[in-house]
C-alpha positions as CSV (number, residue, x, y, z in Angstrom):
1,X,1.6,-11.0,-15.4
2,X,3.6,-9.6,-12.4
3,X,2.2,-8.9,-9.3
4,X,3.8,-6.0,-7.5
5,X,3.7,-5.9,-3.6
6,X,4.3,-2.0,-2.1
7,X,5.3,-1.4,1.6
8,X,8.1,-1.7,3.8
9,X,10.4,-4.7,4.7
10,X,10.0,-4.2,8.7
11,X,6.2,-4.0,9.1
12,X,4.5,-7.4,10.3
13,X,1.7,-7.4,7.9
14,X,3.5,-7.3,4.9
15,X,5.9,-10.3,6.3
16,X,2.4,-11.8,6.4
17,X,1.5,-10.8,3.1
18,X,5.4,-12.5,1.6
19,X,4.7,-15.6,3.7
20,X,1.5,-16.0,2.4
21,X,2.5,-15.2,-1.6
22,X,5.3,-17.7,-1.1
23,X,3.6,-20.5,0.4
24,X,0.9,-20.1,-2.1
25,X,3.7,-20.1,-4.9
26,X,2.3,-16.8,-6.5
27,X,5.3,-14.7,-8.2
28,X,5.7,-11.2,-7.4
29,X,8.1,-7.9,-7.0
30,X,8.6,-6.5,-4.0
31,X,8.9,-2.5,-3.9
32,X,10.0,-1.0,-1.1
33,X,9.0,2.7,-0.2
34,X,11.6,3.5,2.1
35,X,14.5,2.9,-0.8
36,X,12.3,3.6,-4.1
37,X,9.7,5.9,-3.0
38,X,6.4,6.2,-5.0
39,X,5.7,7.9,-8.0
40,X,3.1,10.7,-8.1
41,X,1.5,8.7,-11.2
42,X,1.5,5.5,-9.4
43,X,-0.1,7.1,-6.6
44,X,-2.9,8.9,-8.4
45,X,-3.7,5.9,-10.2
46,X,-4.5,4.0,-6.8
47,X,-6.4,7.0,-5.4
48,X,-8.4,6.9,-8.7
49,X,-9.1,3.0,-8.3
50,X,-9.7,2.9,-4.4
51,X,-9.5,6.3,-3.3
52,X,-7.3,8.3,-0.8
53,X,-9.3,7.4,1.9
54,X,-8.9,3.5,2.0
55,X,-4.6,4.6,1.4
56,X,-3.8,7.0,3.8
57,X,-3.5,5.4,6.9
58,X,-4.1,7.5,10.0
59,X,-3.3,5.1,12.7
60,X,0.2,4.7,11.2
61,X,3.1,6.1,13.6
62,X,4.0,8.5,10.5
63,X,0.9,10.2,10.6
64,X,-0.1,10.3,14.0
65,X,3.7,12.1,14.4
66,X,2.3,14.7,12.2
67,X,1.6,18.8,12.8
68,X,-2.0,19.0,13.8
69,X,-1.9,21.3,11.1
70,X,-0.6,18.8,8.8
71,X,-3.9,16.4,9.9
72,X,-6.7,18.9,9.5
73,X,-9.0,19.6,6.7
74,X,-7.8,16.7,4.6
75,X,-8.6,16.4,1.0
76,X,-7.3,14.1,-1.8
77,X,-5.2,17.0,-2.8
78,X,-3.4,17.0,0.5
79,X,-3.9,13.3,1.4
80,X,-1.8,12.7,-1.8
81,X,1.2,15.1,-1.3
82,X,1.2,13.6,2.5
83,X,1.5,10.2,0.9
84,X,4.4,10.9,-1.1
85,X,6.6,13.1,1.4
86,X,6.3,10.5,3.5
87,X,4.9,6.8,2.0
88,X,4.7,4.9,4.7
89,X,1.6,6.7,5.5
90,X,0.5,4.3,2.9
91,X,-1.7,1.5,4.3
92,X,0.3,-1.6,3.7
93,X,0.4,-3.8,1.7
94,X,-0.4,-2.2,-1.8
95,X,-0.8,-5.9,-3.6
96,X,-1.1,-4.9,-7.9
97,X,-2.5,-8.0,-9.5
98,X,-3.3,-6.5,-13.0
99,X,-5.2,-3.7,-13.8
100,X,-6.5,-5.1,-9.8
101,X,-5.2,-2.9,-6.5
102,X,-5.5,-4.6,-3.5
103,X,-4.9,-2.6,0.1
104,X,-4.3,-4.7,3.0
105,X,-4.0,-8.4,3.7
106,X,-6.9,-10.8,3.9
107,X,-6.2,-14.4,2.9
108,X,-9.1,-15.0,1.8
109,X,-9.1,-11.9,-0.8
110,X,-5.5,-12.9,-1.9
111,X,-6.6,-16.3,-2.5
112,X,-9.9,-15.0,-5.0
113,X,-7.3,-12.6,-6.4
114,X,-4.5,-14.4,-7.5
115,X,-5.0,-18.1,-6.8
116,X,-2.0,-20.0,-6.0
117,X,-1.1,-23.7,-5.0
């Protein structure tokens, strides 16, 4: 099984997230939004497991930069198409393990999830 991490190489929580899958010895792919993007599929299927809510993120600089316009009357409809013109409104990381999504960074859910060393 692979274990896919999504975000961006700059942010601090997903060095965090690589540091702590290294040192732990757990494989994974990294996929980077800002040179691969994210497929509408992919996205749906995460909205469908954990819901747009817990993957936009509105404290990101990306979305706070928005319209106002842009920021009202959000639904999963728009939420989504926000998400993919722009994915680093995606909380980060986006850790696959499995059929399992996993938003953010917690050691302690990292270690229940996939183990390591």
């Amino acid at each position: 099984m692979t274990n896919t991490m999504y975000g961006i190489t700059t942010c601090d929580t997903i060095k965090k997230a690589r540091v702590w899958l290294e040192s732990h010895d757990v494989p994974y792919r990294f996929h980077d939004y800002r040179a691969e993007g994210i497929e509408a599929d992919k996205l749906s299927g995460w909205v469908g497991k954990v819901g747009w809510e817990k993957l936009l993120n509105k404290g990101s600089t990306t979305f706070r930069e928005l319209p106002e316009k842009d920021k009202e009357a959000l639904d999963e409809k728009k939420a989504k198409k926000l998400m993919l013109a722009k994915p680093t409104m995606i909380k980060r990381p986006v850790l696959e393990v499995g059929d399992r999504i996993l938003v953010g960074f917690k050691p302690e859910i990292y270690e229940e999830a996939v183990g390591g060393k």
